[in-house]
C-alpha positions as CSV (number, residue, x, y, z in Angstrom):
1,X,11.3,49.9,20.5
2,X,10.7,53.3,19.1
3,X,11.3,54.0,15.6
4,X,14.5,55.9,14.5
5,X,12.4,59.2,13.4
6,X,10.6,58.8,17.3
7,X,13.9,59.0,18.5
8,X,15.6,62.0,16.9
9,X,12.5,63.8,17.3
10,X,12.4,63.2,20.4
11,X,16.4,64.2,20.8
12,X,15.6,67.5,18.9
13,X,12.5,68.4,21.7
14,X,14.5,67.7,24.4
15,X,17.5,69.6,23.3
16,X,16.3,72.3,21.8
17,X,13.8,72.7,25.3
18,X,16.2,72.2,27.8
19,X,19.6,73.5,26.1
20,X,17.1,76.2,24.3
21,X,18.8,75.8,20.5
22,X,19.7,72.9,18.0
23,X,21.5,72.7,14.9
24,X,22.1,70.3,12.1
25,X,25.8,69.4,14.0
26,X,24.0,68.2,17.7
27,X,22.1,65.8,15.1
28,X,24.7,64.5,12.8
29,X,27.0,64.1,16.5
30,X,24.7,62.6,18.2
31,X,23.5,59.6,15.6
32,X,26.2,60.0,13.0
33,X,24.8,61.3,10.2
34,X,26.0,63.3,7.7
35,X,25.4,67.3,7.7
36,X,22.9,66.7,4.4
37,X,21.1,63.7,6.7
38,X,21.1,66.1,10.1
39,X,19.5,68.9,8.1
40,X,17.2,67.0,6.3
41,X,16.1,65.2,10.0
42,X,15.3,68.7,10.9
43,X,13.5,69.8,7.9
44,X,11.1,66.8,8.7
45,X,10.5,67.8,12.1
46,X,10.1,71.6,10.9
47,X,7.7,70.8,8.4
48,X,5.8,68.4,10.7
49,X,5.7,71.0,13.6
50,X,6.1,74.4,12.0
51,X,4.5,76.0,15.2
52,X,7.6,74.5,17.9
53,X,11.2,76.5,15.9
54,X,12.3,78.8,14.2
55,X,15.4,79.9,13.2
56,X,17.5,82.1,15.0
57,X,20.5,84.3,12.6
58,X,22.8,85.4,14.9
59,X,23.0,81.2,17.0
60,X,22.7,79.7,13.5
61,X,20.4,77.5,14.8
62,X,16.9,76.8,15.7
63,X,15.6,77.9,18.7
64,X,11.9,77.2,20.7
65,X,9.2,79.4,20.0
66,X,6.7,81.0,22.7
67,X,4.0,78.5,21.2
68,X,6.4,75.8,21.3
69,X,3.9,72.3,21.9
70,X,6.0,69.7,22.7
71,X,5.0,66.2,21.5
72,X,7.5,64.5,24.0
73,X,7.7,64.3,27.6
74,X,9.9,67.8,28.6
75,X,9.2,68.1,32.8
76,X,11.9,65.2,33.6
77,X,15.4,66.8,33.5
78,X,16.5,63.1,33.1
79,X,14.7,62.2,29.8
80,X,16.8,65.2,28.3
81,X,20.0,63.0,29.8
82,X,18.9,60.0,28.3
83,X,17.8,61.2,24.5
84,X,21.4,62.9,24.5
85,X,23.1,60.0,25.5
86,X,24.2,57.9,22.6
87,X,22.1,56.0,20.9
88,X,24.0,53.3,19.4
89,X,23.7,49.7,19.6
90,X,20.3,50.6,21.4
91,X,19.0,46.8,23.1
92,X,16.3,45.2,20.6
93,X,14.1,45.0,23.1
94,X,13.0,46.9,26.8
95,X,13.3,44.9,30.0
96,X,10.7,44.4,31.7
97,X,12.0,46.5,35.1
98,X,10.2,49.3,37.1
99,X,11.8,51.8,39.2
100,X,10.3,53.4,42.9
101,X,10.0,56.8,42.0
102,X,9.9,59.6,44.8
103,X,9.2,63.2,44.3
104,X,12.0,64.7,42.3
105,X,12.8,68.5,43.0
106,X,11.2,71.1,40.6
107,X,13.4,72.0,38.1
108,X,12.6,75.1,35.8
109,X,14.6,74.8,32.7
110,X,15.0,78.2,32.2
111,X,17.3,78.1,35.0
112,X,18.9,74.8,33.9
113,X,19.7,76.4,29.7
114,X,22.2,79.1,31.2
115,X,24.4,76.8,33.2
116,X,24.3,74.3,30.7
117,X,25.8,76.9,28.2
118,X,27.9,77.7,30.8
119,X,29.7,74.3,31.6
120,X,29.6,73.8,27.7
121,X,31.7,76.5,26.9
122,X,33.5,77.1,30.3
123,X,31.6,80.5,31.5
124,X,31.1,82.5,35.0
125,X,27.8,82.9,35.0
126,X,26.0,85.3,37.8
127,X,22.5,83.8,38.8
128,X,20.0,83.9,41.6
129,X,20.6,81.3,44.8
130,X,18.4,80.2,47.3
131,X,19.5,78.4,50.6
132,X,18.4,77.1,53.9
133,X,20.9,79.6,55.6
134,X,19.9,82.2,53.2
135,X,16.5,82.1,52.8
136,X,16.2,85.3,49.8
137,X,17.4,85.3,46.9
138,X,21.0,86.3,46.4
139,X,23.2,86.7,43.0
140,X,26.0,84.1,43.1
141,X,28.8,83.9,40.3
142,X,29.4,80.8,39.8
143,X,31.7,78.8,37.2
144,X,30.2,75.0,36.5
145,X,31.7,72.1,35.6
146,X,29.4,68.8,36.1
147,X,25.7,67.9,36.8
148,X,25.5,65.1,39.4
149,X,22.2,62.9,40.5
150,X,22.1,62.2,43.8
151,X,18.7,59.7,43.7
152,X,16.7,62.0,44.5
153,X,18.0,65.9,44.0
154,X,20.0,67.4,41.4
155,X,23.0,69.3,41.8
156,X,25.9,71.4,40.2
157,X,29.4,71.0,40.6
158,X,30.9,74.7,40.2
159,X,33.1,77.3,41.8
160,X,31.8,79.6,44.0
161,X,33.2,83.0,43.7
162,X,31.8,84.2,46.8
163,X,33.3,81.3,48.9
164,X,36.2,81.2,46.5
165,X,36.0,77.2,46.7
166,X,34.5,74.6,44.6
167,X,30.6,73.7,46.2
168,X,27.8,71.8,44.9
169,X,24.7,73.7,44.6
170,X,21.2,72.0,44.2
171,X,19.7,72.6,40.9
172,X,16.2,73.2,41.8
173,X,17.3,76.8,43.9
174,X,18.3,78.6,41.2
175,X,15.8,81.5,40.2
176,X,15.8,85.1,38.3
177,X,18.0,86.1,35.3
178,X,21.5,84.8,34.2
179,X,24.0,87.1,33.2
180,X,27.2,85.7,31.2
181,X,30.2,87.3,33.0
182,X,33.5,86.2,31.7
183,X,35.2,82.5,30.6
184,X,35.7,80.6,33.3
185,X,39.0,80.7,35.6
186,X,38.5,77.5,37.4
187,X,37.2,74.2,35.4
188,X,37.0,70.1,37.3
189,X,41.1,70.2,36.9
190,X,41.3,72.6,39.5
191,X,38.6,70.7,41.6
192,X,40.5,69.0,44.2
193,X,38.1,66.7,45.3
194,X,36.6,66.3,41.9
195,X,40.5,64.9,41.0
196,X,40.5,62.9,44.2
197,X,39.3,59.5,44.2
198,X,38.8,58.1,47.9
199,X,38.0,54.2,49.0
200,X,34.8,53.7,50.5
201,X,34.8,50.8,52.3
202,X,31.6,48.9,53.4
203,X,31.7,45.7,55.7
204,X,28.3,43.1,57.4
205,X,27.5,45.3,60.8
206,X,29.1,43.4,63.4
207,X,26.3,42.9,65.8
208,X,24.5,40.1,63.2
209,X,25.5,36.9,63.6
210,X,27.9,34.9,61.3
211,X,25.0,33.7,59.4
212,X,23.5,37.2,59.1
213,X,26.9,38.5,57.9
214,X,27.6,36.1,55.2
215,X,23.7,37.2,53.6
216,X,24.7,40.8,54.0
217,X,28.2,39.8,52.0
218,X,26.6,38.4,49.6
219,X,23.6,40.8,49.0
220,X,26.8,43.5,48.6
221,X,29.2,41.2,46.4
222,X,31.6,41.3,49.5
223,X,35.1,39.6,49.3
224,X,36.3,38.4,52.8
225,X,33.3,40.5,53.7
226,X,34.4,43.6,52.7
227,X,33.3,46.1,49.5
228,X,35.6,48.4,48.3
229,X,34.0,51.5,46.4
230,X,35.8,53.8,44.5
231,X,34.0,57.2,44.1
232,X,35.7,61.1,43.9
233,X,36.1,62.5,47.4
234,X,33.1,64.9,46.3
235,X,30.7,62.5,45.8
236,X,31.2,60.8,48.8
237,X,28.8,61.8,50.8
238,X,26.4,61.2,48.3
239,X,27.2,57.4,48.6
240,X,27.3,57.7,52.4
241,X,23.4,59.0,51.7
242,X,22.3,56.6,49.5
243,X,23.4,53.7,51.8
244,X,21.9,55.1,54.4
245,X,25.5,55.1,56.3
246,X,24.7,59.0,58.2
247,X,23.1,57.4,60.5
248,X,23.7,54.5,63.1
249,X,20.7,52.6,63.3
250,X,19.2,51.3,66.7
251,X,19.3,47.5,65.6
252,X,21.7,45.7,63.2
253,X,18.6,44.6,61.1
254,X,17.8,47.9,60.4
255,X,21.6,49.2,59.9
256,X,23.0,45.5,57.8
257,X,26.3,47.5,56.8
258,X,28.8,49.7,58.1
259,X,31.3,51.7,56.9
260,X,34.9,49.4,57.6
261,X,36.6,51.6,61.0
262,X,39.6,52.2,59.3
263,X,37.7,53.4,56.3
264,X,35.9,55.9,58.4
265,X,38.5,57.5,59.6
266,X,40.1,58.1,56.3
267,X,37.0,59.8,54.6
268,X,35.6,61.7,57.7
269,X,38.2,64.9,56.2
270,X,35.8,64.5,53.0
271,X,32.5,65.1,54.7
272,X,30.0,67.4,55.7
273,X,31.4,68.6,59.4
């Protein structure tokens, strides 16, 4: 387990890297300390690694320098999740697990600083987007409200000014410049889908046998053979995704589930046309 020092150090480099400031408050939040203990956490680190901060007047805080040597791991965007999630009651000991890991999208965290600002303190933020319709560069002012992990891609829930409708927008195609516009008109209350929670409903695939159905049901934790997920309406297709549900499969080896019929035809207003 690493030791308590390992971990704030650890929280300050991936906070002050990928939110691009930290102050003695993001400490003393973050592991409840006291102001006197958060500052003197940071004083450590300072003294330490004198070449990584320095301190920046007009944010009150501490901010990277350009010879900033990190002595944590900074190219995951999800070991910055994980040190800024809390770390209380942290388990005694690791289990033993290993995860498959596939090729995660590039993301440059000079894009990712800005629209973290920006969902922190409800901005419109104008920033360079890249898509497979539009292959250049163009500015978009956008207004974010939530990061979401797909399994493989990161993306961010905002409103799109240009479409004038809430869209998620993969993290790794933002490029170029932000510019701070204005507070933020729209936040996750006015999402509509965000707000709307939908039932996904997963069931054996009818082709297997009774045999093969009851394996499937159990595999999923199905009552009566059926599995009820709960998910916001804008996520949905993100679950379809990972269950590999976008797709009917040639064979009902290959396919094992299906979405219930009634189920389909209830969500099908909630998905990519």
């Amino acid at each position: 387990m690493p030791k308590t020092t390992d971990l704030r150090f650890n929280f300050i480099e991936q906070l002050i890297w990928w939110e691009g400031q930290i102050n003695a408050r993001h400490l003393s939040q973050q592991f409840n300390l006291t102001r006197q203990s958060a500052a003197a956490v940071l004083k450590q680190y300072r003294q330490q690694h004198p070449e990584n901060v320095i301190y920046h007047q007009s944010k009150k805080a501490f901010v990277p320098t350009k010879q900033f040597i990190p002595q944590n791991d900074l190219r995951d965007f999800s070991h910055y999740l994980q040190a800024t999630a809390t770390h209380n009651n942290i388990c005694a000991e690791m289990s033993k697990t290993i995860e498959v890991e596939a090729p995660l999208r590039n993301i440059n965290a000079e894009q990712v600083r800005p629209i973290l600002k920006a969902m922190r303190e409800q901005l419109a933020i104008d920033i360079g987007y890249i898509s497979l319709s539009s292959p250049d560069y163009l500015d978009r002012i956008i207004e974010p409200h939530t990061l979401i992990f797909d399994g493989l891609r990161w993306h961010v829930r905002a409103y799109c000014c240009k479409n004038k409708a809430f869209r998620d927008f993969t993290l790794s195609r933002f490029k170029g410049d932000a510019v701070i516009e204005r507070k933020a008109e729209y936040t996750a209350l006015q999402d509509t889908k965000w707000q709307t929670f939908i039932d996904v409903i997963i069931e054996p695939d009818p082709r297997l046998t009774a045999k093969q159905q009851e394996i499937i049901a159990n595999d999923f934790q199905m009552e009566n053979r059926q599995k009820t997920i709960r998910v916001r309406a804008a996520l949905a297709n993100y679950l379809i995704l990972r269950l590999r549900l976008d797709n009917d499969k040639n064979t009902p080896e290959e396919q094992q589930i299906i979405l219930s019929p009634e189920c389909k035809k209830k969500i099908k207003q909630y998905l990519p046309k």
